[in-house]
N, C-alpha and C positions, 0 to 999 in steps of 0.2 A: 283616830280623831274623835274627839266629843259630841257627843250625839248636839247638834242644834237646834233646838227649836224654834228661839226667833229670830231677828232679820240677823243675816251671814253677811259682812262686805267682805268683798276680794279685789284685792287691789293686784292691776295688770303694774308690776311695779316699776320694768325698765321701762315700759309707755310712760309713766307718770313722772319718772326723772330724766326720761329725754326730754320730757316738756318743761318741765323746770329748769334744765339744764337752758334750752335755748330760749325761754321765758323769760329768766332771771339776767339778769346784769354781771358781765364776769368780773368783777370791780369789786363783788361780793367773796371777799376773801377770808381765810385767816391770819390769825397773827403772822406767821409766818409767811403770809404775801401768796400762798396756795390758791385756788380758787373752790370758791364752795356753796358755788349758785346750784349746784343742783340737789345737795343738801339738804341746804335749808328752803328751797325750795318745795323739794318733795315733802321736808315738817312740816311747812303752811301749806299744800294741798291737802295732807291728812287731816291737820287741825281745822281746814275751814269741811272736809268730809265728813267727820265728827260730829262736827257742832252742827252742821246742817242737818245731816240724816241719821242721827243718833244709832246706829249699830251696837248691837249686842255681840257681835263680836266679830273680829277683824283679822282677816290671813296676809302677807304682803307677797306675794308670789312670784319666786324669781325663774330665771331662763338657767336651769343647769346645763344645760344644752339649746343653744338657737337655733341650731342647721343640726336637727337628730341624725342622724344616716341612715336611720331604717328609710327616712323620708328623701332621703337624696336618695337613696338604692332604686327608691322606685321612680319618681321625676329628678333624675342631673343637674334640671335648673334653677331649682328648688333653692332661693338665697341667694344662689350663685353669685349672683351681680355685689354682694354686700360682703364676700370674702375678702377681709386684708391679708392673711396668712393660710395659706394652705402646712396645715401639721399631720404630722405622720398619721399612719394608721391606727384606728381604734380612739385618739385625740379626736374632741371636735376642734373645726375648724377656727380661727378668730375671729371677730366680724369688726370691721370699721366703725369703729368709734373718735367722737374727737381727742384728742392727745390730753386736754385738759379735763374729761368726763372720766377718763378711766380708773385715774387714781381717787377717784371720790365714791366708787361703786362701796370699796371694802369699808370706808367712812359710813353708808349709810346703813350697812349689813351692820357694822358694831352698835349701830344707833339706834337701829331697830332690836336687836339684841338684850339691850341695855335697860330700855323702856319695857323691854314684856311684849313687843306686839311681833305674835307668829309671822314666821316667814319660813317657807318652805321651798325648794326646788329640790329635783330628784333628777338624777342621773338620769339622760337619756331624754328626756322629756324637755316641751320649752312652757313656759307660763301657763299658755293657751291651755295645755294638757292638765297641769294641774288645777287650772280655775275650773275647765269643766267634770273634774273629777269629784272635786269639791261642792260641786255646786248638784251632779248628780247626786250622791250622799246628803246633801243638807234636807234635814227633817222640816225645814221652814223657808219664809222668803227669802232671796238673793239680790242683793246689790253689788254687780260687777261693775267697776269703774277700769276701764280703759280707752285708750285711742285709737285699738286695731279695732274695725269691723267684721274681722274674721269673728269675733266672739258674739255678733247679731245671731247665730247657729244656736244660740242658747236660750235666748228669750224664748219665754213658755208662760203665758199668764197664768193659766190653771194651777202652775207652781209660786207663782210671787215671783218669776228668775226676770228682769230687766238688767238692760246694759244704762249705766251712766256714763257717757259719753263726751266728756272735756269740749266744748269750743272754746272759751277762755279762761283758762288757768282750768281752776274748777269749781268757779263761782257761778258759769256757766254753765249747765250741763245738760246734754238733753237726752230725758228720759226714754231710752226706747223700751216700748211693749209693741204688743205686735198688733195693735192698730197700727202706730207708728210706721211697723215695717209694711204692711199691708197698701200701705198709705202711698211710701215712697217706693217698696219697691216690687207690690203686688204678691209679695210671698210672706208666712209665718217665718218665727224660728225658725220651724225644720225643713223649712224650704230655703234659707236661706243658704247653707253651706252648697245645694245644687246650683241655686244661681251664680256663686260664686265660680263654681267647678267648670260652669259653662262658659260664665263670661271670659274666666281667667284674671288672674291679678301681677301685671309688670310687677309690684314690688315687693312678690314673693316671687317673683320667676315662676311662677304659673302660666303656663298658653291659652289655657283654653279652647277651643272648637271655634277655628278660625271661622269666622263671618257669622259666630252668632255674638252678638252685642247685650248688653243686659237688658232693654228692652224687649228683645227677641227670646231670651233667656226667659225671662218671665213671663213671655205669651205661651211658650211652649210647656212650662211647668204647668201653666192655669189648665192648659188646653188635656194634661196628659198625665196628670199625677204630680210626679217626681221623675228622679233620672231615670232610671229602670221603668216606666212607663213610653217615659220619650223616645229609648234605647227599644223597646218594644215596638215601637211604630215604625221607627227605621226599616224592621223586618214586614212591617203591614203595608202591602202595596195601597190597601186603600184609607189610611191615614193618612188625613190630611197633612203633609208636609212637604214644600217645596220642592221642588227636583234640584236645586242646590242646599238646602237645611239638609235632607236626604243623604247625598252625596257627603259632606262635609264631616256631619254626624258618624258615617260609616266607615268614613277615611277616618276621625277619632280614637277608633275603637278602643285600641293598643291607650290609649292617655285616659280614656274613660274607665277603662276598668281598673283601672289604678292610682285614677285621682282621688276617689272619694275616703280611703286611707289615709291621704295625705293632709288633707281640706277640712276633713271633718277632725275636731279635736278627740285625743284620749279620754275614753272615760274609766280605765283602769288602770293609774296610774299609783304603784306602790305607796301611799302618803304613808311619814312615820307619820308618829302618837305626836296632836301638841295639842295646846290648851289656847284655844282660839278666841278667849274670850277675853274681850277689851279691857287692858288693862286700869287703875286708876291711880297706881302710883309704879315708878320704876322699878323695873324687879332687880336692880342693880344700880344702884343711887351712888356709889364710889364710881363706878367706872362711868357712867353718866357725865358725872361732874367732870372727871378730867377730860373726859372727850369734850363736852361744851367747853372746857377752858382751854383747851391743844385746837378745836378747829373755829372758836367762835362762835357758836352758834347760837345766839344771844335771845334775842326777843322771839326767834321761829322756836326756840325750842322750849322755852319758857310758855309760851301761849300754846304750844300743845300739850305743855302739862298740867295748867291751868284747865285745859277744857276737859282731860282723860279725868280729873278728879272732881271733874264736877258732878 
């Protein structure tokens, strides 16, 4: 990777084209009657990220793996709920996608391709892994734009790392730093993957420590460090903690020493060599064109080329 100096975006990229996808209008087709709202979607969320936050240079960071299996090895339930096809051994799994999103993934992969802007996924790894990989390396400040709040684990002001955060489209977006997080949910950055661990997340299939609540979660961080603080009191008879947080905590054990592998993203994740730096004109202008004229992709792609060469 190229050394960075100034602001990095990284774009969580299936977050940003699920939102496009069920943002847009599927009416949005191409010639061929295809559907291509998540597309051209995802062009005008980069194009109005651009123009707004002006990045010096831009990674689009895909999921080579969603459901790693080192991460199911250690929690089972890890996804679980989001498997459409269970595939053989050493395969990762499928995940549930809508029927009409699937066939536009490889559309947006040639588009991205086409234009010059880095996209990177690496075996074994999901996005998450490589944005914080990325972001640990990065010489300068970070603009991570996603819709998961697992990536709040990253915000660090002293670095410049903020998450931009989509509430509409992404004309919306709300910046977190970690006043922000402070704010809402009593922890920094790097408190925030234990709040997570404790609370639990249904929509990773994460449990969490049944009967503590994020509220709870974050009195007990304030009160005690981080996890291996609060895990330490468990053994302190006279640490203040409930005779059922106690309890509850102790019965965890077995998920606690194993969650924070799972929860906390990669920060060694093999990244090849690219050149991450925004491009301003396509680095493949032939195949550009036939792809904008085989899926339509008209004014979205036009106005992000318009803005990359400004």
């Amino acid at each position: 990777m190229r050394g960075v100096t100034r602001r990095l975006m990284l774009l969580d990229t299936a977050s940003l084209y699920f939102r496009a996808y069920f943002g847009v209008p599927d009416s949005v087709k191409a010639p061929d009657g295809t559907p291509v709202n998540a597309v051209r979607g995802l062009l005008d969320f980069i194009d109005r990220l651009v123009r707004d936050h002006r990045p010096d240079a831009l990674v689009a960071c895909m999921d080579a793996d969603w459901r790693p299996q080192w991460r199911v090895d250690l929690i089972p339930s890890y996804k679980a709920h989001r498997v459409a096809v269970e595939t053989e051994a050493g395969r990762p799994d499928e995940e549930e996608v809508p029927d009409t999103l699937s066939p536009q993934v490889p559309v947006i992969e040639e588009v991205l391709d086409a234009l010059g802007i880095a996209r990177v996924g690496v075996e074994g790894y999901e996005a998450d892994d490589v944005i914080g990989t990325f972001t640990g390396r990065a010489e300068g400040p970070v603009d991570i734009v996603t819709g998961d709040r697992d990536l709040y684990q990253l915000v660090d002001d002293k670095r410049g790392v903020r998450v931009l955060y989509p509430l509409k489209g992404v004309g919306t977006l709300q910046l977190t730093d970690e006043t922000w997080l402070r704010e809402k949910y009593g922890v920094d950055g790097s408190g925030y993957a234990d709040l997570a661990l404790l609370r639990g997340d249904p929509s990773d299939g994460l449990p969490g420590v049944p009967g503590i609540g994020e509220k709870t979660a974050a009195k007990l961080l304030d009160q005690f460090g981080d996890l291996a603080g609060i895990m330490a009191a468990v053994d302190d008879p006279k640490a203040k903690l409930t005779p059922s947080q106690r309890k509850r905590l102790d019965e965890s054990r077995p998920y606690v020493a194993v969650a924070p592998k799972v929860v906390r993203v990669a920060g060694d994740v093999p990244l090849p060599y690219v050149d991450t730096a925004l491009p301003h004109a396509p680095r493949d202008p032939a195949a550009l064109e036939g792809l904008a004229a085989r899926w339509g992709l008209g004014g979205s792609l036009q106005r992000l080329l318009t803005t990359l060469g400004e």
